[in-house]
Every structure is written in structure tokens, then in C-alpha cells.
N, C-alpha and C positions, 0 to 999 in steps of 0.2 A: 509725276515729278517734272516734266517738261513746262508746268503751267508754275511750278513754283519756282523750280529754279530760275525761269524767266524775269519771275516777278520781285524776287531778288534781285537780282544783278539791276535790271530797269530799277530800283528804291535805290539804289544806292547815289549818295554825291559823290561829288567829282573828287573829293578826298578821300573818302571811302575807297572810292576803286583805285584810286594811287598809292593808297596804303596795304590792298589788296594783294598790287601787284608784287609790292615790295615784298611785303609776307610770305606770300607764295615762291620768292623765289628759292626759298629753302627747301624747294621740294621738284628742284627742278632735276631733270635723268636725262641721259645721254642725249635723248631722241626732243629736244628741248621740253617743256613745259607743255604737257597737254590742256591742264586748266585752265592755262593763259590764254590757249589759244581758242578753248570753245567759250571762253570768257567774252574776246573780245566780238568772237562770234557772236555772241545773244546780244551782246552791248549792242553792235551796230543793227541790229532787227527792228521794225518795229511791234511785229506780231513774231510769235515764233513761229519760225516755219523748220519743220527737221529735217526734212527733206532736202531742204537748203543746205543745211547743215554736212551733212550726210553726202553731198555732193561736193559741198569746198573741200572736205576732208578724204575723201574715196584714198585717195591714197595713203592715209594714216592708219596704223594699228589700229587704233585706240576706238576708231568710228564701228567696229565689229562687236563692241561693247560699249557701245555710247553712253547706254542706261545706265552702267557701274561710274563712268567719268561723270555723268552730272549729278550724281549722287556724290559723290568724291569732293565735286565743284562745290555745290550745295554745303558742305559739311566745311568746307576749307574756307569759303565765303562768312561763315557762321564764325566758323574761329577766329579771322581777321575781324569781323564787327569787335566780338569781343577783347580784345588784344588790342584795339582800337580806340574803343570807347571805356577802356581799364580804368582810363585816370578819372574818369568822370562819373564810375561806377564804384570809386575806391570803399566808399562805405560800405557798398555791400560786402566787400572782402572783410573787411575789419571785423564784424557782427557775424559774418563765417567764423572769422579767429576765434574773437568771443566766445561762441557758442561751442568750438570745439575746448575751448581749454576750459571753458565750465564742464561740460560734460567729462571731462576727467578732472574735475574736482581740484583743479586751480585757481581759485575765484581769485586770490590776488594777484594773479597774472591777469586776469580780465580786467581788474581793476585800474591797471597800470595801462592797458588799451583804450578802455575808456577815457580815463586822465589825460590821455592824449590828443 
């Protein structure tokens, strides 16, 4: 996980991660935003180093379970691409619609998607 989630966060543009950040704030806890903050961690790396990591953080909760937060990061980084890149994907949403309202046997509701 260390080599992915790296290699994520590094693919990202500069919108990407500012849409990230905004995304993410809905999941922000008392103790602020842990994702933000191993976030901005790996951002400024140029190799991953955990140890680094591990050491900025000594004093946070979260670093006792590091592995579960970049799996977290990982998974939330994924939903922002998505939720991102939605309106540029919208077709595949539609052809989802499609295919559910055929599959219960609504063709002229698909009809009416399609026509669209």
C-alpha cells in the first residue's frame, strides 16, 4: 500500500488535489483531518519515506495505525477522482440507468434516456 498510495497522490494535478481537499473535508473529526494531513505528507516527498512520516507524526493517534489511514487515504483519494471527474464520465452513469431500468423490464424509460 505505501508504493500505491504514493503513486496516487504524486498522479494527481493541481486540481485534483484541491478538489480533494475540499471533498475530504466532510470527514473531517475533532482531532482535525488525519487524511489531509498524511495527504499533504506524501505530496511534499519525493520518494516515500515512512519513517519520515512516522516521525512528523509521533505525536498523533492515527500514526499507531498508519496502515488502516493510507488505506482510508487511498480509498477517499479514489472517491474524490470520481466525484471529480463525474461530469466528464456522465455517460457512463446514463448506460448504468439504461441498463438497470431494462433489466426490470422498462424499455420505454430507457427509451426516453436514450432520446436524451
Amino acid at each position: 500500500m505505501n508504493k500505491r498510495v504514493f503513486e496516487l497522490v504524486k498522479s494527481l494535478s493541481k486540481n485534483e488535489k484541491g478538489y480533494f481537499k475540499k471533498y475530504s473535508q466532510k470527514y473531517i473529526q475533532e482531532d482535525g483531518n488525519n487524511c489531509i494531513l498524511l495527504f499533504d505528507a506524501i505530496d511534499k516527498q519525493e520518494q516515500y519515506d515512512e519513517k519520515e512520516i512516522k516521525n512528523k507524526f509521533a505525536t498523533k493517534k492515527f500514526v499507531t495505525q498508519l496502515h488502516v489511514t493510507k488505506i482510508y487515504l487511498y480509498e477517499l483519494v479514489l472517491k474524490s477522482l470520481e466525484a471529480y471527474h463525474n461530469e466528464h464520465y456522465s455517460m457512463r452513469g446514463k448506460l448504468y440507468q439504461i441498463e438497470l431500468l431494462f433489466d426490470k423490464g422498462l424499455y420505454d424509460h430507457c427509451e426516453v434516456i436514450i432520446e436524451r
